[in-house]
C-alpha positions in Angstrom: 132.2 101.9 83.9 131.0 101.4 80.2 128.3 98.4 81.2 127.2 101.5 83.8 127.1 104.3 81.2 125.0 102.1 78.8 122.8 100.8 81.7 121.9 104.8 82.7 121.4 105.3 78.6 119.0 102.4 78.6 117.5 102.8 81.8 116.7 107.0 80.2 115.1 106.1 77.5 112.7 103.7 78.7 111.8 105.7 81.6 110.9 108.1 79.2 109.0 106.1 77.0 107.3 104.5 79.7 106.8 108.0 82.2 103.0 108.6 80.5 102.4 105.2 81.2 103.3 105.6 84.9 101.5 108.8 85.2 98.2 107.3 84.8 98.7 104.3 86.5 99.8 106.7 89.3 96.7 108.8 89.0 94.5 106.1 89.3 95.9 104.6 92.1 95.1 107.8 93.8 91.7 107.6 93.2 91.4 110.0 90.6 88.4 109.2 88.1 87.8 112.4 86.2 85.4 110.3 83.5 82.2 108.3 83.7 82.3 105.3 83.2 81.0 104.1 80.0 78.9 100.4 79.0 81.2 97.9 76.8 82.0 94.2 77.2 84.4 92.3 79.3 86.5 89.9 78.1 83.5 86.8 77.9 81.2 89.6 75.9 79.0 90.6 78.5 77.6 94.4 78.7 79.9 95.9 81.5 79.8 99.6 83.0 83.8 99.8 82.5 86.2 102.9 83.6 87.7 104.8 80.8 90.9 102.9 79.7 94.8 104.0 79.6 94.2 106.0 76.1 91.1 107.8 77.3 92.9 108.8 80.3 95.6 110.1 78.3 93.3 112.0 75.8 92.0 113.5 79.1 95.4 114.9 80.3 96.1 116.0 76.5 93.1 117.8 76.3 94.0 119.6 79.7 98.0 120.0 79.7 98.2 118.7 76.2 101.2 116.3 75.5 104.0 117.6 77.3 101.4 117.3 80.2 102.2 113.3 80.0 105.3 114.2 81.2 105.1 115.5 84.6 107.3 114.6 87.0 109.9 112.9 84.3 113.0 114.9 85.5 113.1 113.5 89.0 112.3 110.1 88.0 115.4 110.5 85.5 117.1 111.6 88.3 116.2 108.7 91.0 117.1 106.4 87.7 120.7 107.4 87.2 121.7 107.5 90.4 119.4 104.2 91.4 121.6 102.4 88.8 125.2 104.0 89.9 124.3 103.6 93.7 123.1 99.8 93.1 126.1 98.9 90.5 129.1 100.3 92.9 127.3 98.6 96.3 126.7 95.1 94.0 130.8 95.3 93.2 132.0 96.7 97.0 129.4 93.5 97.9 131.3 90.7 95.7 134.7 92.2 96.7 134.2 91.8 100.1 134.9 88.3 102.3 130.8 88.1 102.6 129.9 84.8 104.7 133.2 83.4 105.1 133.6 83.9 108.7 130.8 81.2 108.7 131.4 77.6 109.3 131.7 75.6 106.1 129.0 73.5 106.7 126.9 76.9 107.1 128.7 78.1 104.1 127.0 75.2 102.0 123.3 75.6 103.3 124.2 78.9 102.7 124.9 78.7 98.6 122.2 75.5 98.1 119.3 78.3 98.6 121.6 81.3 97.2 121.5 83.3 100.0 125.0 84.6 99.1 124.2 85.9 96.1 120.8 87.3 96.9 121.7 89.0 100.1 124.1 90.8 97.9 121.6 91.5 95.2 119.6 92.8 98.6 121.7 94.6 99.8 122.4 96.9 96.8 118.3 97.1 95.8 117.9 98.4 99.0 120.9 101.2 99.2 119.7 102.1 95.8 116.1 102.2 97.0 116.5 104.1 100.1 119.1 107.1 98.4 116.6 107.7 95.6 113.5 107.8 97.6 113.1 111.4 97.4 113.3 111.9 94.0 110.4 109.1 94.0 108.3 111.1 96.5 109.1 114.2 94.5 108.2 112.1 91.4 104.9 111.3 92.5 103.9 114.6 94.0 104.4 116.1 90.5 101.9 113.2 88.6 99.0 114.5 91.7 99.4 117.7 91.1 97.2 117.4 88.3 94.1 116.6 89.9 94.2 119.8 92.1 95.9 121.8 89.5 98.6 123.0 92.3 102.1 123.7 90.9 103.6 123.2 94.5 106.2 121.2 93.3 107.5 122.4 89.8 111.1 121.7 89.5 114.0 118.9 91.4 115.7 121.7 93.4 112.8 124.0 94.2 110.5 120.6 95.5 113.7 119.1 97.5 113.3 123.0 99.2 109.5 122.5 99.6 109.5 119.0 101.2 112.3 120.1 103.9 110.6 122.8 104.7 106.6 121.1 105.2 108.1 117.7 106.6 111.9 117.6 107.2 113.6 115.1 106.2 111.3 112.6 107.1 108.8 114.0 104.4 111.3 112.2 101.7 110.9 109.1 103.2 107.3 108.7 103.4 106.6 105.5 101.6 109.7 104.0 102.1 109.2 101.0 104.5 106.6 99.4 102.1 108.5 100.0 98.9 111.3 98.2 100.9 109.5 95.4 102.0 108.2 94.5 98.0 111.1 94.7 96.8 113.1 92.4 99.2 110.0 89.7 99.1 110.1 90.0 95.5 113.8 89.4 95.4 113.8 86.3 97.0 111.0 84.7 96.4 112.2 85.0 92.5 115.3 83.6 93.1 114.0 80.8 94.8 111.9 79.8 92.2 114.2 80.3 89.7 116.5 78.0 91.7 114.2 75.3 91.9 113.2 75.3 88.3 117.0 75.9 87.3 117.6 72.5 89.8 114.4 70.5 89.4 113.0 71.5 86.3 115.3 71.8 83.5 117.8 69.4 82.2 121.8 68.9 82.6 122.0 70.7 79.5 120.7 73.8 80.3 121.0 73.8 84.6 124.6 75.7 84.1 123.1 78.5 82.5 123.1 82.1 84.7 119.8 82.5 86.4 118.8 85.3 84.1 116.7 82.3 82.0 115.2 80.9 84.6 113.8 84.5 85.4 112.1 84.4 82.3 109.6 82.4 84.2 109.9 84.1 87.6 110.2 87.4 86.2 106.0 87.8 85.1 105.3 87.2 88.9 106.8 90.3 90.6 104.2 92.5 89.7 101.6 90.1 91.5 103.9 89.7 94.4 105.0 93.8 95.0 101.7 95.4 93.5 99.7 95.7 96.8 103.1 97.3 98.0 103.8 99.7 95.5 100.6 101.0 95.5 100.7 101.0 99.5 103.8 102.9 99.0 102.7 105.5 96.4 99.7 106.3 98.6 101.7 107.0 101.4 104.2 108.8 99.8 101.3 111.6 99.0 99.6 111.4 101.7 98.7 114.6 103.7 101.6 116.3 101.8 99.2 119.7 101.4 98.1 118.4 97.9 94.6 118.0 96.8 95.0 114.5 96.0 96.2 113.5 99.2 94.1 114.9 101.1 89.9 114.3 102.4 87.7 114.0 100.4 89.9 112.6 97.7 91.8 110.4 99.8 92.0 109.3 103.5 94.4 110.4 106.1 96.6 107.3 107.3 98.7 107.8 110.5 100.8 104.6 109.3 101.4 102.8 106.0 99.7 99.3 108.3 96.5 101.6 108.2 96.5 102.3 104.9 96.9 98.7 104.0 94.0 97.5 106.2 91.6 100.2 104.5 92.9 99.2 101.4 92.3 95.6 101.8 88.6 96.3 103.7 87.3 98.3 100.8 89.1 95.1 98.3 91.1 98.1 96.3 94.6 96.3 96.6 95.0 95.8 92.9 93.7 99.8 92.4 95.2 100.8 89.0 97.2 97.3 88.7 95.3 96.9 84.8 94.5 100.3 82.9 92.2 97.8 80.7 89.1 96.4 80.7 88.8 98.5 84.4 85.2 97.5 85.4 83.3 99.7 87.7 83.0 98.6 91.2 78.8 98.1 91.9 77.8 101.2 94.4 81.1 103.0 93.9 81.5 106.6 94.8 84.4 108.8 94.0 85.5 111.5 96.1 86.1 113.9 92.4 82.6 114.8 92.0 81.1 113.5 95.2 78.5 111.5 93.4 77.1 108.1 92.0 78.0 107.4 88.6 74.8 104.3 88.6 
């Protein structure tokens, strides 16, 4: 219970570090370019019309909300955190409690632990209870951060939004998102720990092979944004999409019956790693965004 209480503490204080950080990423991966672009070099020193940056962004939102305004939506995402790590920690000990594979023949049994499907099944298992029960304070989360670019105050508080989404969509409305957000974080999960088997096997000496899986993650670990990013932001799309908000609705974004659709348009117009990097953001050539209706160039 301690381990729990000290995971919650931690898991608090970086989300509220971090929240300003998510804000904007979440704003941009909306669609939501309320600067020009301005001319500065890339990376090899060439003259590039770049979008403005994570700290210009967030002069932007100071100069409109000022600083507290980097904070919007940080209650329910405090909220989806604690109980995210409670939920996950009690299904993670009810999951090595139980008998788990061992009405399974032995020689099952051993396939079974060479690739570590025991232990990530399990790992699964609780991800995804914890996933699916905070959902919709992650919906609820979002719809806070787009807000801003209508300047709605629809949703302005945990209890008084949970009222709004019943009442607009049911209960399906704090779902929306879900099945992508699932889907990352299961293929990131095992495609990790796979890796870090085979370098934990094949790739590091006797010495070290005994050690917890935790090292070998050190490695893995870097990849999961790569491998979950064109689900997240699939997810955080659909979770605002055609809610009755501004930013999740034409002409800011398009309506997508299905989170397949979205996807597809996503991947036709190459905006798959949309707000992935809040540096060095270089200006797609003919772009047009939907705030102003207008070419920048």
């Amino acid at each position: 219970m301690a381990d729990t209480c000290g995971q919650v503490l931690l898991g608090s204080g970086l989300t509220v570090l971090s929240h300003p950080l998510m804000y904007i990423k979440v704003l941009v991966q909306v669609g939501h370019e309320p600067l020009p672009p301005s001319l500065g070099r890339n990376l090899f020193g060439r003259q590039v019309y770049q979008l403005p940056g994570l700290f210009a962004y967030a002069k932007h939102i100071i100069k409109i909300d000022g600083k507290a305004g980097l904070f919007n939506g940080l209650a329910p995402r405090l909220c989806a955190g604690t109980i995210g790590t409670l939920v996950h920690s009690r299904v993670l000990q009810r999951c090595q409690d139980a008998v788990g594979f061992s009405f399974l023949p032995k020689f099952c049994i051993t396939i079974l632990s060479v690739f570590l499907l025991p232990q990530t099944t399990k790992e699964m298992i609780a991800r995804s209870c914890a996933t699916i029960v905070t959902h919709p304070f992650h919906v609820i989360t979002l719809r806070c951060m787009v807000q801003f670019i209508g300047r709605e105050t629809k949703y302005s508080g945990v209890f008084d939004s949970i009222v709004t989404v019943y009442k607009n969509e049911g209960v399906l409305g704090f779902f929306a998102g879900l099945i992508p957000r699932l889907l990352g974080d299961v293929l990131s999960l095992w495609i990790c720990n796979m890796l870090a088997h085979l370098i934990n096997t094949y790739a590091i000496d006797d010495s070290v092979s005994q050690m917890d899986l935790g090292f070998c993650h050190l490695f893995t670990g870097p990849m999961q944004p790569m491998l979950t990013y064109p689900f997240v932001l699939v997810s955080n799309l659909m979770a605002v999409n055609d809610c009755g908000l501004a930013g999740g609705l034409p002409p800011y974004a398009s309506i997508y019956p299905t989170w397949v659709d979205c996807w597809r348009h996503l991947s036709l117009e190459g905006n798959m790693s949309r707000g992935n990097s809040l540096f060095f953001r270089k200006l797609p050539v003919g772009k047009t965004y939907a705030i102003d209706q207008k070419r920048f160039f």
